[in-house]
N, C-alpha and C positions, 0 to 999 in steps of 0.2 A: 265607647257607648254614646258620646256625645256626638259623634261626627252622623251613626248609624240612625240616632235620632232627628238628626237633620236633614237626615237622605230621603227619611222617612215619611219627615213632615212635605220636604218636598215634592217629593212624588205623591203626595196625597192633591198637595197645590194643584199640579201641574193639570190631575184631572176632576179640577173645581169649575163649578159654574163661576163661579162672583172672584175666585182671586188664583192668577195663573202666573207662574216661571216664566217668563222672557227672557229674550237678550237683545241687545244695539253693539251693535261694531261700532266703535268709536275712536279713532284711530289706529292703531297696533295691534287692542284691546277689545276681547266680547267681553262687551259688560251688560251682568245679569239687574234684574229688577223683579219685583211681584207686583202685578198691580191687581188691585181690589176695587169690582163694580157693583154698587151694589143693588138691590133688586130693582129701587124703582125708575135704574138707569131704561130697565127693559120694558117697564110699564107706564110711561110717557116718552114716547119718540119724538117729542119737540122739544125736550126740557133740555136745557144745556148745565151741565155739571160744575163744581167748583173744583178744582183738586187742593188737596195735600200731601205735599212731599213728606215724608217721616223717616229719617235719617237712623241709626242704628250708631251704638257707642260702638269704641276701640275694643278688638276683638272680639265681637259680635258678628252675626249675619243677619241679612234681612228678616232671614223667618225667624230669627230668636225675637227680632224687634217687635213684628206685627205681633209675634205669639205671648211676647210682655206687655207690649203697651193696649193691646187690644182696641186697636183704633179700630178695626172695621166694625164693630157696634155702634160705633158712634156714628158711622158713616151710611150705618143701614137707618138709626133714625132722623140723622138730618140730610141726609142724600147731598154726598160727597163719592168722588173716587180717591183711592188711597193710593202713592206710588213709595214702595220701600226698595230704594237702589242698592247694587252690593259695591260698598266700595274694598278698592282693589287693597288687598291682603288685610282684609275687615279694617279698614283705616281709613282717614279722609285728611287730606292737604290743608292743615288750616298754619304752616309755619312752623308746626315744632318736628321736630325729629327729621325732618324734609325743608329741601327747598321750597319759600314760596312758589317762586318764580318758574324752578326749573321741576319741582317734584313735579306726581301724580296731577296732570289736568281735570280735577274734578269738575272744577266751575264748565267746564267746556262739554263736560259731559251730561252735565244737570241741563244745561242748555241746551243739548244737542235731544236729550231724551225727553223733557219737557216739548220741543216742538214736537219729535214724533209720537207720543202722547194726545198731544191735541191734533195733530191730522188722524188719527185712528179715533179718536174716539167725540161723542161733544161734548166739548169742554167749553167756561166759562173764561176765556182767554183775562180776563179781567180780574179773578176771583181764583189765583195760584196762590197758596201760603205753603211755608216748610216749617217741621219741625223737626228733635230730633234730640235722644241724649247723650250726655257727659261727650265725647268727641265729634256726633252729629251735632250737638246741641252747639259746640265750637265752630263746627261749618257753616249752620243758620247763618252765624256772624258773615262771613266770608259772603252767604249768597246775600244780605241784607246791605256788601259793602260794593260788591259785582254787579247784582241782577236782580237790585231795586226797579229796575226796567221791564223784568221778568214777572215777580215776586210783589206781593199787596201786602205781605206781613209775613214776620217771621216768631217762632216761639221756642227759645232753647230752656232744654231740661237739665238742668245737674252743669249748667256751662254760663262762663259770665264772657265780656269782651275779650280776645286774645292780645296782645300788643301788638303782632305780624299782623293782624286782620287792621287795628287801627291803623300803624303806620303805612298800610298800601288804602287807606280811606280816601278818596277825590273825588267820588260821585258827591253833590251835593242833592240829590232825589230823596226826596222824605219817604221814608219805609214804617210799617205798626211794627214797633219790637214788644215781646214780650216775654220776661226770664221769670225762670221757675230754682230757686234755689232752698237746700236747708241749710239750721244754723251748723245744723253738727255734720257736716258733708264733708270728711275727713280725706274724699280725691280731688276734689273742685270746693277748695275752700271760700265759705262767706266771704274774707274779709282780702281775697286776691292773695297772688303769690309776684312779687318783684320780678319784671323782666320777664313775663311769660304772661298772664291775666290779670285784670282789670279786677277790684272788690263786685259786690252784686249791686251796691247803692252807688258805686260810680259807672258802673257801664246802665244804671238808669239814669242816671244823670247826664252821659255822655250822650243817651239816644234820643234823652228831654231834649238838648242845648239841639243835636242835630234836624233835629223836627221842627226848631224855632218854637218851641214850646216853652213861656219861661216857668220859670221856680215855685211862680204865686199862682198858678193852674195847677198844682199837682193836689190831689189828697190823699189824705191814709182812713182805710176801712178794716171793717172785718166781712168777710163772707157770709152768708145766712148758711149751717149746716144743722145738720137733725141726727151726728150721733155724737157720742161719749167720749169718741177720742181722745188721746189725751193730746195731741199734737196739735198745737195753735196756728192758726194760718192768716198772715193780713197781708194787705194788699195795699202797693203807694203807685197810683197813677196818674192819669194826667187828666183832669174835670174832660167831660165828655162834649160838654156842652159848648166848648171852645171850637172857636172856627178852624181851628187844627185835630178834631173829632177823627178823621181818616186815618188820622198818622198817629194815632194813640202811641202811649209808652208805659207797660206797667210792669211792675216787680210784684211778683208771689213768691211771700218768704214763708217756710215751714220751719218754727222753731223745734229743735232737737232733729228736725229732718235727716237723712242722710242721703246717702247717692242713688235717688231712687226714683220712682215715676208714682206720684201719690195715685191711689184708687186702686194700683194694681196689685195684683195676688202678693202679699210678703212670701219672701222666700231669700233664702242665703242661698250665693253659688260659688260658695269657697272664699268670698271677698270680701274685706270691711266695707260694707256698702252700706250699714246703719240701717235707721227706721222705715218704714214705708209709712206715710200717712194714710188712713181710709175717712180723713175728716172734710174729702173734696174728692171727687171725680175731676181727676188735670184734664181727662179729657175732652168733659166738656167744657171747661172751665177757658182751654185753647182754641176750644170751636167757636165760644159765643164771644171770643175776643176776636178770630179771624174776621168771622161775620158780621164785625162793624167796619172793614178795611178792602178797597177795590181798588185797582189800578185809576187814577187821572187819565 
């Protein structure tokens, strides 16, 4: 039933105005994407776009992702294109279960589709951010440690630093990171796991020191929201006002959170995936943080 639903959404895709099935040959490999335009790409033909890549967790496909995380809303009111790539056997190369070096050439193919991306359409060659959950949200790290050359900021959901993605780190290029985690996130735990991922307040820490941002620039907030929720949401980042503003670094913690994308529809799909927060829209919450961040 699952697979028939997905054919289904597809082929609805395929003959949409605003968001259509592609593919890129990419060595070996046709690799599919959906990308999402939305209206008022058509309704100013000078205006040049920003994108956001939005990455899909481990056994997911793209369209489960766009149809969870419901980023083209957000992209119809702050005019953005959306690109949800499918990675090869719903997975993405960030070091576990694959070789770094020798697995799935994702990074090569993010790069390869992002250029053709921007010669098809106008893009904001300056104004590229990714996001993406629990194993995309892993990949961020990867494109934040890659193709900071590419990429103005990255926002991973339900995913903290990997220790593969740290020990291949040598770009010294400051990147905006920004992690989304809960406390009760029982696949991607708070507080890291030995030998595979970083805690959530050291891979902020980690992106602080890399940014050259010190320790006495960060502060901790809470967000203005207007419902009842019961789920607490605060925020520790890095003062704005700092002549390192471009390269921000913030951490959104959801206590009692679990492995989810706050604002979206709650729903179980067979997995301890825990609470969904409705006490924040993540995504705008990842919009108005991209949109402080440009390439130099």
């Amino acid at each position: 039933m699952k697979k028939i639903l997905s054919f289904i959404l597809l082929l609805a895709l395929t003959f949409s105005a605003h968001a259509q099935v592609k593919s890129l040959q990419y060595k070996e490999e046709k690799r599919r994407y959906i990308v999402y335009i939305p209206p008022a790409y058509h309704e100013d033909i000078n205006r040049k776009f920003p994108v956001v890549f939005n990455f899909h967790g481990g056994g997911m496909t793209m369209a489960e992702q766009m149809l969870y995380t419901q980023m083209n809303k957000t992209a119809d009111k702050h005019g953005f294109i959306v690109v949800y790539p499918q990675g090869i056997k719903q997975d993405w190369n960030v070091g576990f279960g694959m070789s770094y070096k020798e697995g799935s050439d994702d990074i090569g193919f993010v790069d390869a589709l992002l250029q053709h991306i921007q010669k098809e359409y106008r893009t904001d060659t300056g104004k590229v951010y990714a996001t993406g959950l629990s194993r995309g949200g892993f990949f961020c790290y990867r494109i934040a440690v890659e193709l900071a050359h590419r990429f103005a900021a990255i926002a991973a959901v339900g995913a903290t630093l990997p220790e593969p993605v740290m020990q291949h780190h040598n770009d010294k290029k400051k990147i905006g990171v920004m992690l989304t985690l809960g406390t009760a996130d029982k696949v991607v735990l708070f507080e890291g796991k030995k030998d595979s991922y970083l805690s959530a307040k050291d891979t902020f820490h980690y992106w602080r020191k890399h940014n050259q941002i010190p320790d006495t620039a960060t502060r901790s907030r809470k967000p203005v929201v207007d419902t009842a929720d019961i789920s607490e949401v605060s925020i520790l980042e890095t003062v704005e006002d700092q002549a390192h503003a471009r390269h921000k670094t913030m951490l959104l913690t959801i206590q009692e959170g679990g492995h989810t994308w706050a604002g979206a529809d709650s729903f179980n799909i067979g997995l301890p995936i825990g609470k969904t927060s409705q006490q924040i829209n993540l995504n705008e919450s990842i919009w108005q943080f991209f949109r402080l961040h440009a390439l130099d």
